[in-house]
C-alpha positions, 0 to 999 in steps of 0.5 A, a space after each residue: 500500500 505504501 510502497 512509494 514511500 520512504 521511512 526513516 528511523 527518527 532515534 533522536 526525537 524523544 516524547 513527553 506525555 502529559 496528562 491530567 485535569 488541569 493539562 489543557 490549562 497548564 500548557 496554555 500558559 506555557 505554550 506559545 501556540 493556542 493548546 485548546 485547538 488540540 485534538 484527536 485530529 489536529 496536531 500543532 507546532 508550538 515553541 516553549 520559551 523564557 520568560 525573555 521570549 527566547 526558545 527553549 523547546 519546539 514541540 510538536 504536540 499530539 493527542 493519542 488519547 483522550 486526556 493524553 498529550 505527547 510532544 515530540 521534540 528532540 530527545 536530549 531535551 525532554 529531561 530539561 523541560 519536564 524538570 523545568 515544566 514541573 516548577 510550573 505546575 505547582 497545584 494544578 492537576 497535571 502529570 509529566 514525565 519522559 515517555 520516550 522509552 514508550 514509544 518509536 518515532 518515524 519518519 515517512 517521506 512520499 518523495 517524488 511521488 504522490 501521497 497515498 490516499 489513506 495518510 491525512 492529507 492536510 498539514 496539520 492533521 493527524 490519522 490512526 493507522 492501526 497502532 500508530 499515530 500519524 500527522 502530517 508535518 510538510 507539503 514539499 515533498 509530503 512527510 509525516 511523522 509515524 508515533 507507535 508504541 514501543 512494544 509493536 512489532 517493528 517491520 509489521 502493519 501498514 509501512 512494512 513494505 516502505 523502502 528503508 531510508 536514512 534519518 539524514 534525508 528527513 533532516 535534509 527536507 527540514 532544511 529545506 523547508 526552512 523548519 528550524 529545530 531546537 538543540 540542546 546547544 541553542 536552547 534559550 539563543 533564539 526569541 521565536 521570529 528570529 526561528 520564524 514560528 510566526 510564520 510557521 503557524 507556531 505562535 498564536 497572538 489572540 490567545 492569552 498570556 504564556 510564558 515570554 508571550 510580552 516579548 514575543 507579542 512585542 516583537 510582533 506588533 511593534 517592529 520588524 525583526 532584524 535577524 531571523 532564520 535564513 537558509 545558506 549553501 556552501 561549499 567549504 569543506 568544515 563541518 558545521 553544528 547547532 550554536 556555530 557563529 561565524 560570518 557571512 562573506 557580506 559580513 553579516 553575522 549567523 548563528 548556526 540553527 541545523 546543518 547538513 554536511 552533504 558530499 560538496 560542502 553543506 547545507 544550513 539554517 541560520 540566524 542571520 539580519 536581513 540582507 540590507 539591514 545595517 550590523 548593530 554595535 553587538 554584531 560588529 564585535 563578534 567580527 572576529 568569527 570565523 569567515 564563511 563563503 556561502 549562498 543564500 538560497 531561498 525559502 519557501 515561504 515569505 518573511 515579513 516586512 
């Protein structure tokens, strides 16, 4: 059935489950996007912030279950957040805890080819298949991501006969897409526009007060952001990571949010000002990072004026 598609052992997203009475109402104060739009169908992108405004986490969050939250975000952050989460809480009814050993997160990739009828067809939504919880995550090409128990047998059920590929090419299509990801080496660098989740559909304004929401809320309506997520290409032969500094051969200076070494050079997302936007005191100090000859390519979607 879904031969024509890929699917990619996805080892380093890990699962934080929530749940309890109060967990709607718990997580809309600490989210940025709108948590009561959450359902059994519908899945939502949301960052998790300072109160600075700076991201700490981007989540993807999921409803098993009813009563029942999973947020998938990269593994080696699950343990800091749910630490962090937990002196929220206080005496709301709301339980949270690592539940990445309980589950297997994968990726499918319908690459140069049509997506098969029975996935969710909008970005955003989200089916059962058999054990499995499946949402949709991207257009170009169409992807989604695959959440089943652990315990179910690996190589059985509706993706058996998918063509194996690396975890690499998921990342590749990231980056692509200009999605940002949040490591443990970025986590707290960057206030939400500079990774563009107001364009990502991962912020809601018209909801009420979270935590770093004044930040962001006045980044949004009172002026443009400078520095924000912009994708590179380069052919030098260095291996670049997440929270890599270094400066554009234009002189602007970027801080490296996800990278991919391909066999010519590399392929990058970074914060970076605008092209035309004149270097701010702070900038002009850190001239002294590394030099990099590398070309802006475009993103697929538009940043705001």
């Amino acid at each position: 059935m879904y031969r024509q598609v890929k699917l990619l052992p996805l080892e380093s997203l890990g699962a934080l489950r929530m749940r309890g009475r109060d967990v709607v109402a718990f997580l809309q104060g600490q989210l940025s996007n709108d948590v009561t739009q959450l359902d059994a169908g519908r899945s939502l992108l949301a960052g998790y912030h300072n109160p600075q405004g700076r991201v700490l986490a981007l989540m993807r969050l999921l409803q098993p279950a009813p009563g029942e939250m999973l947020a998938l975000l990269p593994r080696e952050l699950v343990t800091p957040v749910v630490t962090r989460l937990r002196t929220y809480v206080l005496r709301s009814k709301v339980e949270l805890a690592d539940d990445s050993p309980a589950w297997r997160i994968e990726g499918l990739v319908a690459e140069g080819a049509d997506a098969p009828a029975q996935l969710p067809a909008a970005t955003g939504a989200v089916e059962r298949l058999g054990e499995s919880c499946v949402l949709r995550v991207g257009e170009r090409p169409a992807r989604w991501l695959s959440v089943s128990p652990a315990a179910a047998v690996q190589g059985e059920g509706a993706f058996a006969r998918c063509e194996r590929a690396p975890p690499e090419l998921w990342q590749r299509h990231a980056i692509e897409n200009g999605e940002p990801q949040v490591y443990a080496a970025t986590s707290g660098e960057f206030v939400a526009q500079m990774l563009n989740l107001d364009v990502l559909g991962a912020i809601a304004f018209d909801k009420g007060c979270y935590t770093g929401q004044e930040v962001i809320a006045r980044a949004h309506y009172r002026g443009r952001v400078k520095r924000r997520l912009q994708r590179f290409r380069t052919t030098d032969p260095r291996e670049l990571r997440p929270g890599d500094t270094g400066e554009l051969s234009d002189r602007r200076t970027f801080r490296v949010v996800d990278a991919l070494r391909l066999a010519d050079g590399c392929q990058f997302l970074a914060v970076a000002p605008l092209p035309g936007v004149s270097r701010s005191t702070e900038e002009s100090a850190q001239a002294s990072a590394p030099r990099l000859d590398a070309v802006q390519l475009p993103l697929p979607y538009e940043l705001p004026e």
